[in-house]
PLY file of the C-alpha trace (Angstrom):
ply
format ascii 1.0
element vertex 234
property float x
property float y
property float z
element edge 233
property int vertex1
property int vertex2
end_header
-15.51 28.62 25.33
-14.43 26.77 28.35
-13.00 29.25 31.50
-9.36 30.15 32.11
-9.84 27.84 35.71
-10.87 24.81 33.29
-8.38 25.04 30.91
-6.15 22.18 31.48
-4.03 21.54 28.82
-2.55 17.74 28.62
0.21 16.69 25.90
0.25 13.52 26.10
-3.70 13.54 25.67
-3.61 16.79 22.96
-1.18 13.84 21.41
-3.51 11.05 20.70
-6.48 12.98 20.08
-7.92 13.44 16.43
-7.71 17.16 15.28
-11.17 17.64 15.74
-11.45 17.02 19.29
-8.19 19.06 19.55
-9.99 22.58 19.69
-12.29 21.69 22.67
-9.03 20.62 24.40
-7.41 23.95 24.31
-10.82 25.95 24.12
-11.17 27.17 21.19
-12.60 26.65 17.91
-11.92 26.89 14.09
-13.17 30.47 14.60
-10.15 30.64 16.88
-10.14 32.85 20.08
-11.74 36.00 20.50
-9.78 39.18 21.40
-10.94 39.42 24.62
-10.52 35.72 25.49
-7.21 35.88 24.18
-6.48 39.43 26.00
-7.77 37.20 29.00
-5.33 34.51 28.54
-2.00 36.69 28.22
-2.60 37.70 31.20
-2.65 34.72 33.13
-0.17 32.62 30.79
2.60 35.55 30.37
3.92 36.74 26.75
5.06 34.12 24.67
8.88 35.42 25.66
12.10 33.57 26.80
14.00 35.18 29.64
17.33 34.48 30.29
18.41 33.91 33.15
21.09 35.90 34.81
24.45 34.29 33.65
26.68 33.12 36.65
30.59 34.46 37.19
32.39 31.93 34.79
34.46 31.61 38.25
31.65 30.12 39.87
29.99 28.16 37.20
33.72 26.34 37.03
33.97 25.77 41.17
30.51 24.21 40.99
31.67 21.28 39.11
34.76 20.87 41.85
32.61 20.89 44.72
30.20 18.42 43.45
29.11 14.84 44.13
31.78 12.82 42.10
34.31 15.28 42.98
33.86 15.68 46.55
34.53 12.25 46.41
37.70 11.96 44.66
38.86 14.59 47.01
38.49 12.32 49.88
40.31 9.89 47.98
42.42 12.69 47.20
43.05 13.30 51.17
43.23 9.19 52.21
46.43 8.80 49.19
47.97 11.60 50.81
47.70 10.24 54.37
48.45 6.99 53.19
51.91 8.38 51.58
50.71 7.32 48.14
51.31 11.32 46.49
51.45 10.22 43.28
48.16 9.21 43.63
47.11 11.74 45.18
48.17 14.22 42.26
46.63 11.92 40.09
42.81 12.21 41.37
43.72 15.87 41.64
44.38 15.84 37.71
41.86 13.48 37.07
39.42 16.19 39.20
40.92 19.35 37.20
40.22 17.30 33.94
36.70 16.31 34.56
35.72 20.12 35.92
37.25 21.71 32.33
35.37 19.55 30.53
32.04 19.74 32.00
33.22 23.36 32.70
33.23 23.90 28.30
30.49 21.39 27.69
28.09 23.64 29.82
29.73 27.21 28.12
28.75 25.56 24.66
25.25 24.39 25.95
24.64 27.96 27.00
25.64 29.85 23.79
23.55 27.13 21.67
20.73 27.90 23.88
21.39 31.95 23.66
21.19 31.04 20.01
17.70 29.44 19.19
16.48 31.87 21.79
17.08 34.63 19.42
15.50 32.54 16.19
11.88 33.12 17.97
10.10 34.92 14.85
8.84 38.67 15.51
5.62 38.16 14.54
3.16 35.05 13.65
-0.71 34.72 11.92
-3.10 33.94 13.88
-7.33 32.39 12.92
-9.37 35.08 15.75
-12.78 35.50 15.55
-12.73 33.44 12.31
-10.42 36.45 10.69
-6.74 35.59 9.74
-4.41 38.21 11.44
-1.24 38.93 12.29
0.12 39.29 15.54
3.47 40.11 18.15
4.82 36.45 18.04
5.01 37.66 22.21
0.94 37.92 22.46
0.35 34.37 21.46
-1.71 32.33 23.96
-2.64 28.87 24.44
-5.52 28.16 22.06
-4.54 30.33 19.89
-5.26 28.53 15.96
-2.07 30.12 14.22
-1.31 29.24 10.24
1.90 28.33 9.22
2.98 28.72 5.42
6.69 28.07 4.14
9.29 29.58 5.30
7.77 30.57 8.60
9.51 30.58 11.41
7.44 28.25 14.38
6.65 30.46 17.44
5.45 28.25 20.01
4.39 24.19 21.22
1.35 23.90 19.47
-0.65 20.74 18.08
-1.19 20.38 14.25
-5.12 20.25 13.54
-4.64 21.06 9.47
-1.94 19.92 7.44
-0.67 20.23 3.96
2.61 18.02 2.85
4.05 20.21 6.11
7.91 19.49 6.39
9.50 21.40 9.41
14.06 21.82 9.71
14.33 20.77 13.35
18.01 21.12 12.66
18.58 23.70 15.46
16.63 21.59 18.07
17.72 18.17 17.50
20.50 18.15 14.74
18.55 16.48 12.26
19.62 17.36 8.90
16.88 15.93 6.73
13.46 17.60 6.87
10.74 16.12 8.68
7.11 15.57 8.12
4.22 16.83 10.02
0.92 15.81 9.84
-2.59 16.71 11.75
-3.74 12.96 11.57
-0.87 10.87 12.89
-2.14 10.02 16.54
0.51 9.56 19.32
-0.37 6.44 21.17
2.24 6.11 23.46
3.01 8.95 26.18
7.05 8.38 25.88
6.79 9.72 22.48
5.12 12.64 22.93
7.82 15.25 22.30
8.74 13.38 18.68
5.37 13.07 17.74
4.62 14.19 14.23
1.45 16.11 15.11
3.37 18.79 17.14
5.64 21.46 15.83
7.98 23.18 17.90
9.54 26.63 18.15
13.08 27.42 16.93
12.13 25.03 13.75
10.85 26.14 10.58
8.31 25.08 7.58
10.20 24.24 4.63
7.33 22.99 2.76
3.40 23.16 2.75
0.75 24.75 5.28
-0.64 24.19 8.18
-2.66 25.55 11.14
-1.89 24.40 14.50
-3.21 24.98 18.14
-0.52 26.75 20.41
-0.28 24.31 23.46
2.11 26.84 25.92
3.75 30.26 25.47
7.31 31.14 25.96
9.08 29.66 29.17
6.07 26.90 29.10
7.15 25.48 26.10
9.38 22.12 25.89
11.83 24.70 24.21
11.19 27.40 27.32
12.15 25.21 29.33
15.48 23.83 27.99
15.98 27.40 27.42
16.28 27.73 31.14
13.30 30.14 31.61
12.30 30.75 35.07
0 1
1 2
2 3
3 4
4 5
5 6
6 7
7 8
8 9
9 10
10 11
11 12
12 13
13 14
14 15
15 16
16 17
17 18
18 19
19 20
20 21
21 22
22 23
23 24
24 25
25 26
26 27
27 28
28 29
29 30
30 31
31 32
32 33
33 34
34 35
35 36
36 37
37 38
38 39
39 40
40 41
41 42
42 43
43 44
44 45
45 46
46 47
47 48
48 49
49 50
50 51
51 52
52 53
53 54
54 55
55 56
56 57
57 58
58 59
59 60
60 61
61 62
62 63
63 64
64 65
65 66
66 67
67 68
68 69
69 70
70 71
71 72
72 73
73 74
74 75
75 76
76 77
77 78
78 79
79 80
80 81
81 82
82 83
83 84
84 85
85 86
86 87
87 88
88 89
89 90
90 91
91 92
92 93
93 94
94 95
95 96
96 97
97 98
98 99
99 100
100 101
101 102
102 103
103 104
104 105
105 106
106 107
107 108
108 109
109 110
110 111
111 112
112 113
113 114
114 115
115 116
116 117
117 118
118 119
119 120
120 121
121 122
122 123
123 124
124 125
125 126
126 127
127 128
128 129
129 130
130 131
131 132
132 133
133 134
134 135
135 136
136 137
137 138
138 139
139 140
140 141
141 142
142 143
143 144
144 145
145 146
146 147
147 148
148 149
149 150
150 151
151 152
152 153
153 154
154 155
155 156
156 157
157 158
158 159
159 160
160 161
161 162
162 163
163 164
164 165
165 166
166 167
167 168
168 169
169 170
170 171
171 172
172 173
173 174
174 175
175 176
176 177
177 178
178 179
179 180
180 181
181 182
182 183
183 184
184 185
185 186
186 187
187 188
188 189
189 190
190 191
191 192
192 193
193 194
194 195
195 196
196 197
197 198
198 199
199 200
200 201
201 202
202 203
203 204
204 205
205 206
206 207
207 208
208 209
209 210
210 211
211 212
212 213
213 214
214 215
215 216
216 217
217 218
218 219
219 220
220 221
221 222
222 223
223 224
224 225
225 226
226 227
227 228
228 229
229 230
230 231
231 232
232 233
């Protein structure tokens, strides 16, 4: 099992690699981790948790998008129609200013409340492969190389790379919109780094198996997921 200080985990390489060479990557095995490597790992990578972050004053969430880039400069157009004794103008940019800030203003409140959302689709719990037993765990205590199997109707927990698949199909309706399931499978390689995220060898959390089995390698816990992140996790 490689050390914590070696463990370098690289998506766009996890991406392209067969599922074989996808355990060493991670370090682990089809055995899984062992407890105490994975008691190890949770306590340098963190639960597998998303935390909020502390909501703003709606006040000052809405001033933000008055005092910002394209605004401040409309407001020193604002200013030069005003000196320039073109007022009608002048309460025109002003609109135009008051218009752009409600709608970014609402398109942001939405954003949040989607996000809010998903964060609270993250399953309670999740099976894991560890020391070659199938268990199951807190979805919070997974780690990165953790080997966890996914049957239908599961909820998926964290990023993690597909090294088994059965006729998977995964709703990514709540991430992406899409409507129609999608397939997943173990073998598809991802040959170009720009496509990494869409790749059909990863699964996401906040979607969920529809169809088949599978056992994939979690890739990075909670705020260190591609979901984490969008979340807004510190």
């Amino acid at each position: 099992m490689e050390s914590l200080e070696e463990l370098n985990i690289d998506a766009a390489e996890l991406c392209s690699a067969k599922p074989d060479q996808v355990y060493p990557l991670v370090g682990t095995s089809r055995k899984g981790l062992s407890e105490e490597e994975a008691a190890r790992r949770l306590e340098v990578f963190g639960y597998n948790v998303l935390t909020a972050k502390k909501p703003k004053p709606m006040w000052m969430t809405f001033g933000a998008h008055l005092v910002n880039m394209f605004a401040l400069l409309l407001w020193v157009a604002t200013v030069l129609s005003f000196l320039s004794d073109q007022a009608a103008l002048g309460f025109a940019i002003i609109a135009v200013i008051m218009l752009n800030a409600i709608f970014a203003f609402v398109q942001e409140y939405r954003a949040e409340k989607a996000i809010e959302a998903l964060r609270n689709m993250l399953p309670p719990k999740a099976r894991v492969i560890r020391d070659g037993q199938m268990s199951e765990i807190e979805a919070r205590m997974l780690v990165p190389g953790d080997v966890m199997v996914i049957k239908e109707g599961d909820l998926i927990s964290a990023d993690a790379r597909l090294v088994y698949s059965a006729d998977l199909r995964v709703d990514n309706s709540a991430l992406t919109g899409e409507v129609d399931p999608v397939v997943r499978r173990a073998a598809v390689n991802c040959l170009d780094p720009a496509s990494v995220p869409a790749s059909d060898n990863l699964i996401l959390p906040g979607s969920r198996a529809l169809h088949g089995t599978a056992r994939p390698a979690v890739l990075a816990p909670g705020p260190g997921t591609g979901f984490g992140q969008d979340a807004g996790s510190p």
